[in-house]
C-alpha positions as CSV (number, residue, x, y, z in Angstrom):
1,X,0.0,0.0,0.0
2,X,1.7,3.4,-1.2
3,X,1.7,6.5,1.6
4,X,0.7,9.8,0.6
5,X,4.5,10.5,0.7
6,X,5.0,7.8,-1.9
7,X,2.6,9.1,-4.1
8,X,3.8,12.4,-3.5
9,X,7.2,11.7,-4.7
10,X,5.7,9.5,-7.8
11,X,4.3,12.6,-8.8
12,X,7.8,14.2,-8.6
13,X,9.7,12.1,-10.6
14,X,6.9,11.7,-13.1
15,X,6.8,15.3,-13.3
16,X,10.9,15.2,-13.8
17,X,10.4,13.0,-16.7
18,X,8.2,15.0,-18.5
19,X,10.2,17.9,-18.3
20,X,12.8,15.7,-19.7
21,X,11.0,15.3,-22.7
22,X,9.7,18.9,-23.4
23,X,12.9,19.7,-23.4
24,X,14.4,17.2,-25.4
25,X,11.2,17.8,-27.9
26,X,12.0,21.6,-27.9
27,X,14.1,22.6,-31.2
28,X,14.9,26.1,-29.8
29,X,17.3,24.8,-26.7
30,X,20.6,24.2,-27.7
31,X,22.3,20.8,-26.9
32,X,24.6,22.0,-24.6
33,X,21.7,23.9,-22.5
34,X,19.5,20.5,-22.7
35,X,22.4,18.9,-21.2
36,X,22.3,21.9,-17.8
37,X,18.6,21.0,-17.9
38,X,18.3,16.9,-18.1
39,X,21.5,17.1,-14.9
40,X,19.4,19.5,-13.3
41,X,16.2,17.3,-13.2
42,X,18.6,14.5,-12.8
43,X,20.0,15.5,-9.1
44,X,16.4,16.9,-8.1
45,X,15.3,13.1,-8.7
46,X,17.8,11.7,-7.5
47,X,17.7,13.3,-4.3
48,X,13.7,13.0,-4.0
49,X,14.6,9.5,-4.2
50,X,17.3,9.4,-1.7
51,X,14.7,11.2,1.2
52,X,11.8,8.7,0.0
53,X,14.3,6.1,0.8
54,X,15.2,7.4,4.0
55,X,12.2,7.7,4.6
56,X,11.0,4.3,4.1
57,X,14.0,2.3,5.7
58,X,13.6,4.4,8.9
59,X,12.9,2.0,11.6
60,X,13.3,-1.3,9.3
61,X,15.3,-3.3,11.7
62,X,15.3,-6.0,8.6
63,X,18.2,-4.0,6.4
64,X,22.0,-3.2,7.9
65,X,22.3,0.4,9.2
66,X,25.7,0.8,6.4
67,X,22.6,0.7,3.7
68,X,20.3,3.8,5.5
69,X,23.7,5.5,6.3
70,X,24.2,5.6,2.4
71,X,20.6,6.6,1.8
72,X,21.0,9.5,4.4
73,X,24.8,10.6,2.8
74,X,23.2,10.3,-0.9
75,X,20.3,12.6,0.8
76,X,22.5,15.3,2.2
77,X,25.0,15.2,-0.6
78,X,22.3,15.5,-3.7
79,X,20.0,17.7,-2.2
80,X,22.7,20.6,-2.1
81,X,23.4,19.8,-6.0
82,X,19.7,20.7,-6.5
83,X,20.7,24.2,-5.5
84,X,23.7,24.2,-7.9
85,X,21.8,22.9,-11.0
86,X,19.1,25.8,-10.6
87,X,22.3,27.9,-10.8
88,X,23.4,26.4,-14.1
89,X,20.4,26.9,-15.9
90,X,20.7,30.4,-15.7
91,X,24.1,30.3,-17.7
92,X,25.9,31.8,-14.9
93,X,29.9,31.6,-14.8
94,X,31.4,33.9,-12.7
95,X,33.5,34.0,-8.5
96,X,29.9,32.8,-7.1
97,X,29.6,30.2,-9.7
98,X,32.9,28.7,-8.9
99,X,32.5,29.4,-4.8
100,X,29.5,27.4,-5.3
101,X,31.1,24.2,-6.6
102,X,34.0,24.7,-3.8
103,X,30.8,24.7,-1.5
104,X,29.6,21.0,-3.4
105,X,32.6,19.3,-3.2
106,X,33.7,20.4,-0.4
107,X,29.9,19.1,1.3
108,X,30.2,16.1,-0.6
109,X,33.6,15.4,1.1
110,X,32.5,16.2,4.6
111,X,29.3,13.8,3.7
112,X,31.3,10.3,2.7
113,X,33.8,11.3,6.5
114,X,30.8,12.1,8.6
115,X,29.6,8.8,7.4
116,X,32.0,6.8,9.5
117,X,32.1,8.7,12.4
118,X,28.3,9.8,12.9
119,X,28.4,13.2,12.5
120,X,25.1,14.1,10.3
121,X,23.4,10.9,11.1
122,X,23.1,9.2,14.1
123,X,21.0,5.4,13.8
124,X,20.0,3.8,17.5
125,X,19.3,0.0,18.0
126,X,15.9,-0.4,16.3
127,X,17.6,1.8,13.2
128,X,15.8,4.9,13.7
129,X,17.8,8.1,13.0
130,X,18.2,11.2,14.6
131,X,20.3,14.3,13.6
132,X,23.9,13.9,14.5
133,X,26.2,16.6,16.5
134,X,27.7,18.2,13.0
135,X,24.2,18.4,11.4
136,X,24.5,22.3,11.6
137,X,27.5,22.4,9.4
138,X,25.0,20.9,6.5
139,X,22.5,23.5,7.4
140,X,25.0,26.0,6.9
141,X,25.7,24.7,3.3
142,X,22.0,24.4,2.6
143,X,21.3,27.8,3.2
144,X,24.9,29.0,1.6
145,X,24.0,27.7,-1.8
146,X,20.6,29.0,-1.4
147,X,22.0,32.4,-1.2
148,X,24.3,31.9,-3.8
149,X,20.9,30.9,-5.7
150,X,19.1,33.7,-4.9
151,X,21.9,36.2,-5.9
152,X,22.3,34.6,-9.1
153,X,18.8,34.9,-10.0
154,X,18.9,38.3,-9.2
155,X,22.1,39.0,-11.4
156,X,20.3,36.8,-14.1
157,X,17.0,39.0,-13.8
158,X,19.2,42.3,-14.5
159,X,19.3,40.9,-18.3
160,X,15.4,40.3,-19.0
161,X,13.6,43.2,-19.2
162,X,11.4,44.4,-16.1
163,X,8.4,42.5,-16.5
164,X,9.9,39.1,-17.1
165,X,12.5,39.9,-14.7
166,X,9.8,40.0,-11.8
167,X,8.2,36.6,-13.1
168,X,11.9,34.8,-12.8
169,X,12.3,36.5,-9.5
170,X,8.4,34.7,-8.5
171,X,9.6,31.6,-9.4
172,X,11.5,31.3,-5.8
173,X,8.8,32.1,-3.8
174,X,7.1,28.5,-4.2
175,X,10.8,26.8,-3.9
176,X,11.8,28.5,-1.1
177,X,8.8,28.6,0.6
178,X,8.3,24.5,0.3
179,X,12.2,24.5,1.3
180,X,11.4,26.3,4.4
181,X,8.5,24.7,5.5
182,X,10.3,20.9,5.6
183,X,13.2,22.9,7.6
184,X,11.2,24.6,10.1
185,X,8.2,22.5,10.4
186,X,7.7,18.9,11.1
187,X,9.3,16.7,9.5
188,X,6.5,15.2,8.2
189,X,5.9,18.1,5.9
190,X,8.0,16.9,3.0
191,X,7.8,19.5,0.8
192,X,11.3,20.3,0.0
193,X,11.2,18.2,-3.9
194,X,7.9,18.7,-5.0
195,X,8.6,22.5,-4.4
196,X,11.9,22.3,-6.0
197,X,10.3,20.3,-9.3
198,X,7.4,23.1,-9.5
199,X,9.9,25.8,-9.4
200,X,12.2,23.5,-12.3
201,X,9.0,23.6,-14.0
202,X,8.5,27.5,-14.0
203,X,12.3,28.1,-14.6
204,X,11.9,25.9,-18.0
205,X,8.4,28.0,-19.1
206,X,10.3,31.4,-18.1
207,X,13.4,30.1,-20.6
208,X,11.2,29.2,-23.1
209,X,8.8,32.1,-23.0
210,X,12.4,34.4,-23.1
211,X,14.0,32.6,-26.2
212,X,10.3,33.4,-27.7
213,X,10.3,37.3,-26.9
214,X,13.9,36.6,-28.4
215,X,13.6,35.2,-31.5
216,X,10.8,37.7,-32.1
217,X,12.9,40.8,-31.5
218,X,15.6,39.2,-34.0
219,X,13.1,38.6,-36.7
220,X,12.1,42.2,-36.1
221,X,15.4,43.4,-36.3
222,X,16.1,41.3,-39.5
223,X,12.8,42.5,-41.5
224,X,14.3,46.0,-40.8
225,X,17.8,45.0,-42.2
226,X,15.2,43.5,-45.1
227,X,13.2,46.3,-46.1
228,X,15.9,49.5,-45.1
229,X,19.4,49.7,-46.8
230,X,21.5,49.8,-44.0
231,X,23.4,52.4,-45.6
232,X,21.6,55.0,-46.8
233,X,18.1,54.2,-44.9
234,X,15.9,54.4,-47.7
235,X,13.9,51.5,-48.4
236,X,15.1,48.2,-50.0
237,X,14.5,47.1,-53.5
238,X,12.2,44.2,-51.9
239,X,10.4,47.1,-49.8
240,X,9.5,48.8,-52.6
241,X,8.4,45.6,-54.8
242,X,5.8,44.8,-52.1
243,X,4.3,47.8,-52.1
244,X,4.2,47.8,-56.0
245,X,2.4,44.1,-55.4
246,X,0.2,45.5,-52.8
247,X,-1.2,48.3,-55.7
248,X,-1.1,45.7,-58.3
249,X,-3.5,43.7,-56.3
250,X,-5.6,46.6,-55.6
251,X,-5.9,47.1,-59.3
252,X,-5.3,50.6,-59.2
253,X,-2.9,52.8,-58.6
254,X,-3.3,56.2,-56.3
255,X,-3.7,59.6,-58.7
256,X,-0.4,60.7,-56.2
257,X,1.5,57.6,-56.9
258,X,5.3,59.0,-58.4
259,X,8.0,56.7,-58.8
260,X,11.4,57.6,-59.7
261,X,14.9,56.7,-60.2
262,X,18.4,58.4,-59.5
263,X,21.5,57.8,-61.1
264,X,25.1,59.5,-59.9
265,X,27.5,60.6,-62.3
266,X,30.9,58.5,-62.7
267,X,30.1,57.0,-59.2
268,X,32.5,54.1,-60.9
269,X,35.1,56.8,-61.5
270,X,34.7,57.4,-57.7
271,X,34.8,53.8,-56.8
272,X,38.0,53.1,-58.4
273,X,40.2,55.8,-57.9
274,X,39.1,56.7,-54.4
275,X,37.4,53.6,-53.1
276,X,34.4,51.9,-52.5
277,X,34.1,54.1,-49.0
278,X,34.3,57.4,-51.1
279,X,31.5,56.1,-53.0
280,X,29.3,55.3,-50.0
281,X,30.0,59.1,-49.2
282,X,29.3,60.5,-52.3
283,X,25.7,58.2,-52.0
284,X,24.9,59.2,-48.9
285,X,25.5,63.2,-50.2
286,X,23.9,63.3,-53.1
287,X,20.6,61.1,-52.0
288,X,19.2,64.0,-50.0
289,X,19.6,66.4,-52.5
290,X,18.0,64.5,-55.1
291,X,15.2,63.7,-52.9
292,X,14.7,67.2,-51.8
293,X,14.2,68.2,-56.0
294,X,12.6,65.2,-57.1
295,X,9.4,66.3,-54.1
296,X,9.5,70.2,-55.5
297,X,6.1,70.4,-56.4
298,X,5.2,70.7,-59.6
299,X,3.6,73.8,-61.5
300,X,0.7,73.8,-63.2
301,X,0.7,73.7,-67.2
């Protein structure tokens, strides 16, 4: 018979593995940045699964305590790495990036000693556990990388613009709010990964949503390059064929309609004896003036 805690951390890793396959399905993520986002999913699973294990073996006097040791290490050492791959997703790479994998290893080190010597987990005779006399030390990490987090979302937020920068700053409040509530509270609140998977979900939504907004501002920015000569900015020979289509479709043509061309005198001269540049100069000059005649409005008769 499953506990509301087992189905609770089904949900999780279910939820994981779609997220998993969004990604992999979406063609606008890089594969270097599906890579960030598969580990990060990776180490919140993993480490949902290590707790649910803990969980579970607590009080089993049928298994050795080595094998709920290990399940408690794999639970302290992981759940810090949740922290870290949040981090990653955001691209980050910086003193605080690299403070933060010093913080990982260095946890992960402390973890595998403290093993042998009690220090995070202490197991009595009928294999229940308690916190051990050094369990503060991985407090102080848990809230270390969470801080490192939290600044690096904020750094990451300066690049979006205000409104989506308030939306990724939201996207903490469930975490760290499901975060606090298995610290604080009871232990049977077990909120910690289901929190952590909801704010995964929101981080991947927030990405996707951005490298929308993105990729419309480029095609924007091309379509100008398209119909505007970059060097003169009058409109493009394409410009000017669409609009040419649009009255050929209308089948008629405006009584104000003029259309007319300029031609420079030996702008080839120009081009080879002073240059192509003195020939984008002598454009640029003689455009205005030609435009400023060829508008003169004409007399009467």
């Amino acid at each position: 018979m499953f506990t509301y805690y087992s189905m609770i951390t089904l949900i999780t890793l279910a939820a994981l593995l779609v997220l998993c396959v969004l990604v992999r399905d979406n063609s606008r993520i890089g594969k270097k940045q599906k890579i960030v986002f598969y580990l990060s999913y990776l180490f919140i699973g993993l480490a949902a699964a290590a707790e649910w294990a803990g969980v579970q073996l607590n009080g089993n006097e049928s298994i050795p305590q080595c094998l709920l040791l290990a399940v408690k290490c794999a639970d302290f050492t992981l759940t810090p790495m949740t922290g870290g791959a949040l981090v990653r997703q955001t691209g980050a790479s910086n003193r605080r990036l690299t403070a933060l994998n010093i913080l990982l290893v260095g946890n992960t080190v402390f973890q595998l000693i403290a093993v042998f010597f009690g220090w995070m987990t202490v197991i009595d005779a009928t294999n229940h556990y308690s916190r051990g006399p050094l369990y503060f030390i991985y407090i102080l990490v848990y809230l270390a990388v969470f801080a490192i987090v939290i600044v690096e979302f904020w750094h990451y937020g300066k690049g979006f613009a205000r409104q989506n920068r308030y939306s990724l700053y939201s996207i903490l409040v469930p975490v760290l709010t499901g975060i606090l509530m298995q610290e604080v509270f009871d232990e049977s609140f077990r909120t910690a990964y289901i929190s952590m998977t909801l704010g995964a979900a929101m981080l991947f939504i927030h990405y996707v949503e951005y490298a929308q907004l993105d990729d419309a501002d480029r095609i924007k920015q091309q379509k100008q390059l398209l119909y505007r000569d970059s060097m003169t900015g009058l409109f493009s020979r394409y410009a000017y064929s669409g609009e040419l289509k649009q009255y050929d479709a209308k089948g008629a043509l405006p009584d104000d309609l003029a259309v007319f061309s300029i031609d420079i005198n030996r702008l080839k001269t120009v081009n080879d004896s002073l240059g192509h540049a003195a020939g984008d100069e002598l454009i640029c000059g003689a455009l205005p003036r030609a435009c400023f005649f060829a508008f003169l409005p004409l007399k009467a008769g």
